[in-house]
N, C-alpha and C positions, 0 to 999 in steps of 0.2 A: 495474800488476799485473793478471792475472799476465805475466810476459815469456815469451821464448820458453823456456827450462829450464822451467817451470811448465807450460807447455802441451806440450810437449816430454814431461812427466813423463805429463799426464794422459792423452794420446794412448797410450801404451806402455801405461799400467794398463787403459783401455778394449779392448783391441783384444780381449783376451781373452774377456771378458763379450759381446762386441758382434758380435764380426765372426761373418759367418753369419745372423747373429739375422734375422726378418721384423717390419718395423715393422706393425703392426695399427691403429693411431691416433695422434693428438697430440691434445693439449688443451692453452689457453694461456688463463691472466684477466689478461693484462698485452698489449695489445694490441702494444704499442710493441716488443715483445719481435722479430717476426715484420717483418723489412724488405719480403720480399719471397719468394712469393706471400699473396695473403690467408689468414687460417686456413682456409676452407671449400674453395681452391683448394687447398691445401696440403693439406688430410686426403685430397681427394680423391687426389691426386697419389702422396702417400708411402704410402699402403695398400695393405700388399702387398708392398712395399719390400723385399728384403734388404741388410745392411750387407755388403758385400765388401771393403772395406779401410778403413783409418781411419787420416789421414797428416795434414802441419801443417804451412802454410806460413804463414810471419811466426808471428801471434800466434792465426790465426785453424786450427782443426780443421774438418778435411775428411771429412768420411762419405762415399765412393761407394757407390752405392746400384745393385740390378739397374736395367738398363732406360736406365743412363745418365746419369741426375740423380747433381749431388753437393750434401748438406744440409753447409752451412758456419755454424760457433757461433766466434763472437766474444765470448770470457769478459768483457771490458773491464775493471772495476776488481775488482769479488765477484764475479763468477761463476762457479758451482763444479759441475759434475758430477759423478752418482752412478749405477750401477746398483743399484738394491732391487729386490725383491721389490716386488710392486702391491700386497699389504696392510700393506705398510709406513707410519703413520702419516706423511701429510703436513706439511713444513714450510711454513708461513703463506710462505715467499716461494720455493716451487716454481713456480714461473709458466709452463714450458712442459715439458711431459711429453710423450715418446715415450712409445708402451704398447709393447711387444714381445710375439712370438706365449707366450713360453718362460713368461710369468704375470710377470716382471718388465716392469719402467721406466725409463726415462733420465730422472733428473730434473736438468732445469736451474735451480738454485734461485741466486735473484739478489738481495740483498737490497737492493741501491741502482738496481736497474732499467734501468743501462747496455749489458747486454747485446744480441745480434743474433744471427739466426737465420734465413739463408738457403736456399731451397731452388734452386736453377737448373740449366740444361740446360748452361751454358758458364760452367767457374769464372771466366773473365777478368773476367765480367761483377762480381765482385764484388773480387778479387784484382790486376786487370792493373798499376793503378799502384804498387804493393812493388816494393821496391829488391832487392838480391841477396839469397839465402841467406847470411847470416854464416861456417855452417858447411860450405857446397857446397864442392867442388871448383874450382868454377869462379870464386869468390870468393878471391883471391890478396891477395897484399900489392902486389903492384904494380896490380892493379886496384883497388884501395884509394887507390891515392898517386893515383891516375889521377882519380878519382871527387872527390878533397879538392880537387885542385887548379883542377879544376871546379866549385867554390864557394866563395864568399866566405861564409863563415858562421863564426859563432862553433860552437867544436867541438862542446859538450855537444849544445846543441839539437839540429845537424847529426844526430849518432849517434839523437836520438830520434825523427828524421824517418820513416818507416816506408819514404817512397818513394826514401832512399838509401843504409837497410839495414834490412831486414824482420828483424823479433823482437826488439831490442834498447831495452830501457826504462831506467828511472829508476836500477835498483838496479846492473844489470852497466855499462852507460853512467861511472856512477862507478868500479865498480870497473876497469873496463877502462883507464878514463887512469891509473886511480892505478897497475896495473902497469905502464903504458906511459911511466910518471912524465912524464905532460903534462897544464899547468894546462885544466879546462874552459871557460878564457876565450882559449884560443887561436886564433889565427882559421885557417878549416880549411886555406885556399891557402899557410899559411906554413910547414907542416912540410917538415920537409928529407925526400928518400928514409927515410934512417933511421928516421926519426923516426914514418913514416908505417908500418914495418915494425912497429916498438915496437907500436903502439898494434893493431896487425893481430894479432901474439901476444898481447897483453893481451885484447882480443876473445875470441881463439878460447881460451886461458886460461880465461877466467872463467865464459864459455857452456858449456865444457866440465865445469866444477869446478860450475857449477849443475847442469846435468844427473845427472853423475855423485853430484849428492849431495841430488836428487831435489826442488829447488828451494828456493826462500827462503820458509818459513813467517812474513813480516813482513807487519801487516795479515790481511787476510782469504784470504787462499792457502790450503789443504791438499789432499792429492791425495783421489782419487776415494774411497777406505778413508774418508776422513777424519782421517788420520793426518798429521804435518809432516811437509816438506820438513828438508832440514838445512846447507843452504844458508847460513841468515841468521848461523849460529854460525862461519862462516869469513869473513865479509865483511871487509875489510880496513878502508873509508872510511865506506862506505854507515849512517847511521845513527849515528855514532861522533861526535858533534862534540862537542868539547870533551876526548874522551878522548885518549889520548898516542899518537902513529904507530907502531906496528907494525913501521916500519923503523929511525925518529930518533928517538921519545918526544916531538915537538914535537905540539902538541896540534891535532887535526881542526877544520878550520873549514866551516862553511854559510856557504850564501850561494844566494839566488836567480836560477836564469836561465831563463828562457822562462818562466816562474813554476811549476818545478818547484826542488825541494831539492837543493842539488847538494854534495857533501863531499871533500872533496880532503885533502891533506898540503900546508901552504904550502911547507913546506922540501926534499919529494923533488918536489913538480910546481910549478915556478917557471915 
């Protein structure tokens, strides 16, 4: 968390607040936060700054900035973005602040410290190994069958891989096979044509239905307002174990793979 709906959401809510804005400073008390430039290289660099667009590829939010540089924030597990007001009382895990000309802030506030915060002159440098857009154009169903059967992997994992399909985590991952009614212990080279279309609808399915329903408030997620997502109130598998299938009333089973939770229907995904 969050996945791509989630960032997908927060990216839409910021553009507004943001785009245009002049960045004036950054401050950071979490060092760890800031991959790459140092902070003192970085204030120098982004001062001055205006936001011109704000776009999201995989899981990671893209700022292009005048002059060329794009600042790239990687949420990772809590990490939650806000526009305030700068006399807005601090939270104890605001750890890295944009100041803006306007008397507002961007605060990246992280409460388990996983996040990242790039500044570079060439996104590859931090983006290039991600796998497709899920939701591009150019991401089909038969480039899908194309990509499984160029791997021998167990499916779940496979889909959590970032570098053989960008945005896609732990919550849609489940639900996507459970629409695609394929177990997540499948191995990915064995699905038939079909089979591989199924799971390519159940994807674009469920990334859509998050999107549109402004992400999964499960865990520490809310959008930028600080308001839920509505997401986690339609999940079909994700979270449900032990409760009765949705489709058969056979009851949702977990079970660990890659050492994530993973939740299925034994009786629709055999």
């Amino acid at each position: 968390m969050p996945e791509l709906p989630e960032v997908e959401t927060t990216v839409r809510a910021l553009r507004r607040p943001l785009v245009s804005q002049v960045i004036v400073d950054v401050r950071n008390d979490w060092p760890s936060h800031i991959v790459t430039p140092t902070l003192p290289e970085m204030q120098r660099r982004i001062r001055g700054r205006r936001v011109e667009t704000i776009d999201r590829r995989g899981k990671y939010l893209l700022f292009s900035l005048s002059g060329g540089e794009t600042l790239i924030i990687h949420l990772k597990m809590t990490g939650h973005l806000s526009v305030v007001p700068a006399d807005t009382p601090p939270d104890k895990h605001d750890h890295t602040v944009f100041v803006l000309a306007d008397g507002e802030e961007l605060r990246f506030q992280d409460t388990r410290k996983f996040g990242r915060v790039y500044l570079v002159q060439d996104k590859q440098q931090v983006l290039g190994a991600l796998g497709p857009e899920p939701l591009a154009a150019a991401f089909t169903a038969e480039s899908l069958h194309e990509r499984l059967q160029h791997r021998k992997r167990v499916l779940k994992p496979l889909l959590l891989d970032q570098t053989f399909v960008a945005g896609i985590g732990n919550i849609y991952a489940d639900e996507a096979l459970y629409y695609a009614r394929l177990h997540p212990q499948r191995m990915s080279h064995s699905l038939a044509k079909i089979e591989s279309q199924a799971l390519y609808a159940g994807i674009q399915e469920t990334l859509k239905l998050g999107i549109a329903r402004e992400g999964a408030s499960i865990d520490n997620y809310r959008k930028p307002d600080g308001s839920k997502g509505d997401m986690q109130n339609t999940v079909m598998v994700y979270g449900r174990a032990g409760e009765p299938c949705l489709r058969c009333g056979r009851p949702v089973e977990r079970i660990v793979l890659g050492g994530r939770s993973t939740h299925f229907c034994p009786n629709c995904q055999k």
